[in-house]
DODO-356832 format. One record per residue (C-alpha): x, y, z; residue in one letter. Coordinates in steps of 0.5 Angstrom, whole numbers, padded with zeros to 4 digits, always signed. Layout:
BEGIN
XYZA
...
This chain:
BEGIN
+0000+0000+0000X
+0002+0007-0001X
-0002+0013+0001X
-0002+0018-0005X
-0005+0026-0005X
-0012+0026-0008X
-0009+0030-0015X
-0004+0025-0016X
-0011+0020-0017X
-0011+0017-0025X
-0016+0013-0027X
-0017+0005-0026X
-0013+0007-0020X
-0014+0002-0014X
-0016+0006-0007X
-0017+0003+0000X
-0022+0008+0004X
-0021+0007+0011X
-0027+0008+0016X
-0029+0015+0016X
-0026+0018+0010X
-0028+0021+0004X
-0028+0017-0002X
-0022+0021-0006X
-0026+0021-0013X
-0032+0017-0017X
-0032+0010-0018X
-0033+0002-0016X
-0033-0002-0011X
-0029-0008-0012X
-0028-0011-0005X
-0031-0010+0002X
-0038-0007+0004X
-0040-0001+0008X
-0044+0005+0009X
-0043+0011+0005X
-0047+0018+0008X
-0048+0021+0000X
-0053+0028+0005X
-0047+0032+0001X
-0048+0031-0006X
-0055+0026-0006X
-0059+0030-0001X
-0061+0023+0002X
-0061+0023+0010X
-0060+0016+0011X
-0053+0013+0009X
-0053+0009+0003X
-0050+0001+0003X
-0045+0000-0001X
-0042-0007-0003X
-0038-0009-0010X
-0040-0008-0016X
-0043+0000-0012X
-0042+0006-0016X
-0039+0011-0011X
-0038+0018-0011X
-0032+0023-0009X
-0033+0027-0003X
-0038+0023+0000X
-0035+0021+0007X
-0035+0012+0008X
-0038+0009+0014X
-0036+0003+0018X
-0033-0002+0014X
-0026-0002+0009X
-0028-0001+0002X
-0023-0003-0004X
-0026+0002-0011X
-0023+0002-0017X
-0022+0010-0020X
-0027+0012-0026X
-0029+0019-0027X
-0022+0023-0022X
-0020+0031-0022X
-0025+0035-0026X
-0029+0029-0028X
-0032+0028-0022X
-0038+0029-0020X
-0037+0034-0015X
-0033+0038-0020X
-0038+0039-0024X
-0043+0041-0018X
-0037+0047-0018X
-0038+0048-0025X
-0046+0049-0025X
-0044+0054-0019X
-0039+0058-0023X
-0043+0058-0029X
-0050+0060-0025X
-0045+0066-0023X
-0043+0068-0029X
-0050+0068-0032X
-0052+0073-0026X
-0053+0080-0028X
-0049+0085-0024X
-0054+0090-0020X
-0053+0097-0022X
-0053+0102-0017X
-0059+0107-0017X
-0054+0113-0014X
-0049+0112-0021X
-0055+0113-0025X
-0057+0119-0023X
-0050+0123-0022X
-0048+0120-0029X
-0053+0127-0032X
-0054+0130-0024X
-0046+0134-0024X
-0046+0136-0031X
-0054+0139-0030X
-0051+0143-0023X
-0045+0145-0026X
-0049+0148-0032X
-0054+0151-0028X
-0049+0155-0024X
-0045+0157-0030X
-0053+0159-0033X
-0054+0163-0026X
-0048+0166-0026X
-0050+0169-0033X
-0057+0171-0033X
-0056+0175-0026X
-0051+0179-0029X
-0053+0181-0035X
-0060+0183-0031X
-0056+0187-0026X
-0053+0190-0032X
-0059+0191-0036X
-0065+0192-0029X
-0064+0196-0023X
-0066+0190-0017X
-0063+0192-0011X
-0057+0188-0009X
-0051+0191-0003X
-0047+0198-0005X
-0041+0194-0004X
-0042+0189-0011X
-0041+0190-0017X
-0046+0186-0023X
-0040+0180-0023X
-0040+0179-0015X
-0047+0179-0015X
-0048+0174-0020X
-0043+0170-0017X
-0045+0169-0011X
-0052+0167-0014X
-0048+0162-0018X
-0043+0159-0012X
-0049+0158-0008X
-0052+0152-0013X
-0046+0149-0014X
-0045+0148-0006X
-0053+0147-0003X
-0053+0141-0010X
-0047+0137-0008X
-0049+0130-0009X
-0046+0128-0002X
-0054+0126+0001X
-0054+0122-0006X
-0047+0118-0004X
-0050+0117+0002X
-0056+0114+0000X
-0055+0108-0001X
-0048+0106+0003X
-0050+0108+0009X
-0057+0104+0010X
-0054+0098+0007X
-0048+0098+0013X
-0053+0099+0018X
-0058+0094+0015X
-0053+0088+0014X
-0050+0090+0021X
-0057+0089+0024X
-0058+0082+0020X
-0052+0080+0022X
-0053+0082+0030X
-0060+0078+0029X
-0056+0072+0027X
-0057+0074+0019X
-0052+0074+0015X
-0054+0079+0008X
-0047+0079+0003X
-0048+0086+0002X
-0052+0092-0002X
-0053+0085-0008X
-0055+0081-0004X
-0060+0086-0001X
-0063+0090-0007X
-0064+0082-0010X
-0067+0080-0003X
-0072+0086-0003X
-0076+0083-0010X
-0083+0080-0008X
-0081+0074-0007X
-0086+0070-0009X
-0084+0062-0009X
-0079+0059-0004X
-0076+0052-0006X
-0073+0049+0001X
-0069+0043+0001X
-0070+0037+0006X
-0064+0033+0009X
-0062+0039+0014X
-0066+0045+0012X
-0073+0043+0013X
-0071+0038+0018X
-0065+0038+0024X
-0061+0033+0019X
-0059+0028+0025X
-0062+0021+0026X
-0067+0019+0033X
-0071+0015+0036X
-0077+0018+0037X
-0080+0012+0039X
-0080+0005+0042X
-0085-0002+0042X
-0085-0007+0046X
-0088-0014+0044X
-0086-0018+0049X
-0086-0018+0056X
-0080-0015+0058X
-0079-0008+0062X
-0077-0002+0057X
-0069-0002+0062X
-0068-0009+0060X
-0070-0008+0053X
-0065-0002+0052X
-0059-0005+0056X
-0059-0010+0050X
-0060-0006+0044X
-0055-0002+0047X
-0050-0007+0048X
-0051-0010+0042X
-0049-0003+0038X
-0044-0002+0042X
-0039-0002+0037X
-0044+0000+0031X
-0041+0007+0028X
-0048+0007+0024X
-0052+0013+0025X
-0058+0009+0026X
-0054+0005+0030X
-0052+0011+0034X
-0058+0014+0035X
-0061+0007+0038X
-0055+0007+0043X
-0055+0015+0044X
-0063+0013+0046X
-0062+0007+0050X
-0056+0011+0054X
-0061+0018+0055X
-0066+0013+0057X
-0063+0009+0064X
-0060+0016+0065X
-0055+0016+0070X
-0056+0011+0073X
-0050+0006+0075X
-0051-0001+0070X
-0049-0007+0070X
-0044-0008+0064X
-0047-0013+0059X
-0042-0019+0056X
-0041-0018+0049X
-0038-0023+0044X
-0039-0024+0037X
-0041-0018+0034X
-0042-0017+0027X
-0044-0012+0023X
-0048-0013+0016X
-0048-0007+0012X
-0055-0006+0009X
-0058-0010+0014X
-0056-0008+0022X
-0052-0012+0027X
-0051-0019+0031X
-0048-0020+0037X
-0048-0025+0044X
-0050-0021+0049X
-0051-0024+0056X
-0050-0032+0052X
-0056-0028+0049X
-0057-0027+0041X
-0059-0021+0039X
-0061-0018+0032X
-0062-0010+0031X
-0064-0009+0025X
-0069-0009+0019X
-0074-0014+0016X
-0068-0017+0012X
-0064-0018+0017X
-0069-0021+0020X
-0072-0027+0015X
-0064-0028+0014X
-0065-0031+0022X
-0072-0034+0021X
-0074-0029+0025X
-0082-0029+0025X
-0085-0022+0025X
-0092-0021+0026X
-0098-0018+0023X
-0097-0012+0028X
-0091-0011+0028X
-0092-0010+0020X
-0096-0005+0022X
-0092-0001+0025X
-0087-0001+0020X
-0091+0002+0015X
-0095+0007+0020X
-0087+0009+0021X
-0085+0010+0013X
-0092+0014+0012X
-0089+0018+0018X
-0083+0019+0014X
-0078+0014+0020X
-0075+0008+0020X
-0077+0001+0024X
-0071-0002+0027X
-0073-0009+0029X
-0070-0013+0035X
-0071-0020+0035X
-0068-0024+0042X
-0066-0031+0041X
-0070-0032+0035X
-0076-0028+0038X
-0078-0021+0036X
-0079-0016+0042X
-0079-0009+0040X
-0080-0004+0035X
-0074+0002+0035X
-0077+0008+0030X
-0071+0013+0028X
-0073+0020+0025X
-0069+0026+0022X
-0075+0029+0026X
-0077+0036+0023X
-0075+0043+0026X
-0080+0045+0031X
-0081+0052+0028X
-0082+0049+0020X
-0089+0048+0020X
-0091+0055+0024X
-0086+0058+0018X
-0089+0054+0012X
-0096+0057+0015X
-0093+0064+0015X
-0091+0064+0008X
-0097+0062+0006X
-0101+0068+0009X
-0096+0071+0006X
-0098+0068-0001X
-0092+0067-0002X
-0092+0060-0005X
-0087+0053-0002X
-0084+0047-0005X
-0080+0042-0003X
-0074+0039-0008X
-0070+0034-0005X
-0066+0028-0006X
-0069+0024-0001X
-0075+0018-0004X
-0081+0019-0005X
-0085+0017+0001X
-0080+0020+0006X
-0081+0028+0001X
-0089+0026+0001X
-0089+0025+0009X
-0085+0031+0011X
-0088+0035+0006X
-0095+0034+0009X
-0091+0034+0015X
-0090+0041+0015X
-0095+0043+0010X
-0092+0044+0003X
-0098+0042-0002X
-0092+0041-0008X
-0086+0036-0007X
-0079+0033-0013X
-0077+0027-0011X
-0070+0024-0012X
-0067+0031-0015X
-0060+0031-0017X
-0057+0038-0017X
-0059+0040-0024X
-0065+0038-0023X
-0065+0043-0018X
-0063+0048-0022X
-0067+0047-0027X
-0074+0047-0023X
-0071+0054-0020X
-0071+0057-0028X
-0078+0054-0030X
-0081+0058-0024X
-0077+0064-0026X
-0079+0063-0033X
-0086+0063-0032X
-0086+0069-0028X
-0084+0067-0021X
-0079+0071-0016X
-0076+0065-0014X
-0072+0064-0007X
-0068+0057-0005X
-0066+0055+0002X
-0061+0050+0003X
-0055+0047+0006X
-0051+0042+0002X
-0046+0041-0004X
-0053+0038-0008X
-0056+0045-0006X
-0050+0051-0008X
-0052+0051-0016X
-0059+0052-0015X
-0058+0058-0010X
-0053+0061-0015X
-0059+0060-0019X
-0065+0062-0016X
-0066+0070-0015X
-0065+0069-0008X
-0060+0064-0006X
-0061+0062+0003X
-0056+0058+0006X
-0057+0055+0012X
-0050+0056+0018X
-0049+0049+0020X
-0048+0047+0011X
-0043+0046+0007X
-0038+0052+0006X
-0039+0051-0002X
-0046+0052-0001X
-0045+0058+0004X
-0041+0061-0002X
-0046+0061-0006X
-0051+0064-0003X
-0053+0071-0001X
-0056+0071+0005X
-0053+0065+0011X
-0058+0064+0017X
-0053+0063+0022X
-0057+0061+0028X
-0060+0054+0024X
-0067+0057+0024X
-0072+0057+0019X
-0076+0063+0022X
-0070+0067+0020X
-0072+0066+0012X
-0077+0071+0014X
-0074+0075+0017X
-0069+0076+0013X
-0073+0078+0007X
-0078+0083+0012X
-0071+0086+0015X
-0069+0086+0006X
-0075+0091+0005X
-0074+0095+0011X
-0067+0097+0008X
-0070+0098+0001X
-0075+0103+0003X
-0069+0106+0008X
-0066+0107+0001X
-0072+0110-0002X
-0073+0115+0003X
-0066+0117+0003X
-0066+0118-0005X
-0073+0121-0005X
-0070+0126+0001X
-0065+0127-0003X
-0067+0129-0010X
-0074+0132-0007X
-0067+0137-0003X
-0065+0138-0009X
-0071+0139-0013X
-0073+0145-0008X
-0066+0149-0006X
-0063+0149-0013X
-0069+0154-0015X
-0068+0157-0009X
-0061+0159-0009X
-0062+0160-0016X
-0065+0167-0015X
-0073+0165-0016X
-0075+0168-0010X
-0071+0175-0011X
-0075+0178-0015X
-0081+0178-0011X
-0078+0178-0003X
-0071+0179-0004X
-0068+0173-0001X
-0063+0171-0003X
-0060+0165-0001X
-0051+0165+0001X
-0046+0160+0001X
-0044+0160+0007X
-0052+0158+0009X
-0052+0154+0002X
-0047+0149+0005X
-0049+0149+0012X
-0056+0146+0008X
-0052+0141+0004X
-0048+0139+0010X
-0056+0139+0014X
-0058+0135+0008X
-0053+0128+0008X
-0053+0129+0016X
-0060+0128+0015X
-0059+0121+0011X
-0055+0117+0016X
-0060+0118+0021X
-0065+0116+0017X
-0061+0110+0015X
-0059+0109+0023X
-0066+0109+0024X
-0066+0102+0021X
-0063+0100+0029X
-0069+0100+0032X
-0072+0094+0027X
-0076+0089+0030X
-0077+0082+0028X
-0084+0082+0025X
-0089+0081+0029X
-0092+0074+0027X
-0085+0070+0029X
């Protein structure tokens, strides 16, 4: 054996992938068996077993046993590199924003700089032609110039510079202390959009993404202590992560509480199936029906039933057979966030339409749909068909927001118009979006959409604030009131004005400071 860098990888290479490593590239499963947690490409919560002649994935991280795979797709063929390059196309295709401010100074300085000379130029030949009153100490020149100093001061664009920099700062400063991270005025001027679709992955997003028991038949009788000093003897050397969960559950379960420690001999693990052990001169069988039939294990017409009210619930029935005789049933969910359910209503009365595309099968995506009240789920989606349900959405007119946290998910929330990725996902997936929920909370895609609007019509007030300023003072300094009152506008109080005026647009966006989560969380 020798241990290579993954770039020196070629094709029909032969690679030994120990316990808990990642598969360094595509290919196929020529010796050995195991479990192979595919959430990072594939979306599917649960590991995937693997024996020869199984097809593998680069990047996904080997269970519990030794795999022996031979290369087929290395480097940039990869599947993993091609999910990169959906990414770096998805961003290339996205229009840069243009920014309001650059559009209105393109015309907005050289309209002031010809108005002043303009003014200039109408009050001196006025006062040379009329009599209006002005100061014995100015000829016709300085009086006009006075005038003509005045709007090139009071029309400085500075309240229109400020506009948007200062809002966007306080904003994202305030997301940010909210446990929201908003990746600049981009992110915001795409999030403020009136979103309406969002598209949520499964595995992590709408539900925690780690396996648990959530519940625990007995069928014979036996005390629930005994029954879990078994089951957690015979996982105790499972690295599984349902096997994991089911000791996790039986440990939570006798509390702590000093126990016996049991004998085990003979443990075995069978990927696909469960595991087998001696516990106590005992045989003991966790596991699946599979694993059951194998060892003539008899399941009764009530222990079917609770194995397919498992499945409508979207959980996994693990049997456990002692001696040859089935006594309980041990059900393992990756249960739904508890806030999933209240945000999917809210949305709703939002009318703001939800679906769930995940690469989870069918009947886990129907039962957590109807679980958390999406009408519309994809099953079994690969990363461009992700993609591509987001482009037909906004082909037919939607303003599509994706929430998600894997790999699976990054193309798809380069491509939707409002990518959001949840804090504890993949880093390329964190790099694809626009917005990170750092605290793990799917109220926070609420959040951040309200706290993105509230800093957009911050920017429109500071804009229609600073052009209303603009619209009134130049006149004014311009001499249209001199005829018929006499004022007269000076410079030094014109930059005083100006000075007021971009004053008065940072504390509109500081205002932003005191927002306040919407009221239906």
């Amino acid at each position: 054996e020798e241990e290579v860098d993954c770039e020196l990888i070629q094709k029909n290479d032969l690679l030994k992938v120990v316990p808990g490593a990642r598969v360094p590239c595509d290919g196929i499963v020529e010796w050995g068996q195991s479990h192979v947690d595919e959430s990072m490409i594939t979306g599917e919560s649960k590991p995937v077993a693997k024996a020869q002649g199984d097809c593998v994935i680069g990047g996904t991280v080997n269970g519990n046993g030794i795999l022996h795979v031979r290369g087929t797709r290395v480097g940039c063929d990869t599947a993993l590199s091609q999910i990169v390059r959906l990414v770096q196309s998805a961003q290339m295709a996205k229009a840069p924003v243009q920014k309001l401010a650059d559009q209105i100074s393109a015309f907005f300085v050289p309209m002031v700089i010809v108005i002043s000379f303009l003014t200039w130029f109408l009050w001196f030949f006025i006062g040379k032609l009329t009599k209006f009153p002005k100061p014995s100490s100015m000829d016709s020149f300085e009086f006009a110039l006075q005038f003509s100093i005045s709007v090139m001061v009071i029309a400085c664009p500075c309240a229109l510079g400020l506009a948007t920099p200062t809002a966007v700062m306080v904003g994202t400063g305030v997301g940010a202390s909210n446990g929201i991270l908003i990746k600049g005025g981009q992110a915001l001027e795409a999030t403020h959009k009136v979103v309406d679709c969002i598209v949520f992955d499964k595995t992590g997003t709408l539900t925690v993404g780690k396996p648990v028991v959530v519940g625990c038949k007995l069928l014979k009788e036996t005390t629930m202590e005994e029954f879990t000093s078994l089951i957690a003897a015979a996982e105790i050397n499972s690295e599984h992560p349902l096997g994991k969960a089911v000791r996790e559950y039986a440990d939570e379960f006798r509390g702590s509480e000093p126990t016996k420690r049991l004998k085990v001999e003979e443990f075995e693990s069978i990927p696909g199936h469960g595991v087998k052990a001696m516990v106590e001169d005992k045989q003991v069988l966790v596991g699946n029906k599979r694993l059951m039939k194998n060892h003539n294990v008899s399941i009764p017409s009530k222990a079917d039933d609770i194995l397919a009210e498992a499945e409508s619930l979207a959980q996994t029935g693990i049997l456990v057979s002692v001696d040859n005789e089935l006594h309980g049933i041990v059900t393992v969910s990756d249960p739904v966030k508890p806030e999933a359910q209240r945000v999917i209503s809210v949305l709703k009365s939002m009318r703001i339409e939800t679906m769930i595309v995940t690469g989870d099968n069918h009947g886990t995506a129907r039962a957590i749909s109807k679980q958390v009240g999406v009408d519309t789920f994809i099953a079994e989606a690969k990363p461009e068909t992700k993609v591509q349900k987001v482009k037909e959405l906004q082909a037919a007119g939607s303003v599509v927001a994706m929430v998600g946290d894997g790999v699976n998910d990054s193309p798809a929330l380069v491509a939707a118009d409002v990518g959001i990725a949840i804090g504890a996902g993949t880093d390329i997936a964190i790099e694809a979006a626009d917005i990170v929920l750092m605290k793990n909370n799917l109220e926070d895609v609420i959040t951040a959409i309200d706290l993105s609007k509230k800093t957009f019509l911050r920017i429109r007030l500071n804009y229609i604030w600073a052009l209303g300023y603009n619209c009134l003072s130049i006149p004014v300094a311009a001499g249209v009131l001199f005829p018929f009152i006499g004022f007269r506008l000076p410079p030094w109080i014109a930059g005083a004005a100006m000075a007021a005026s971009s004053i008065s647009v940072v504390f509109n966006s500081l205002l932003l400071k005191n927002y306040k989560r919407p009221k239906v969380l």
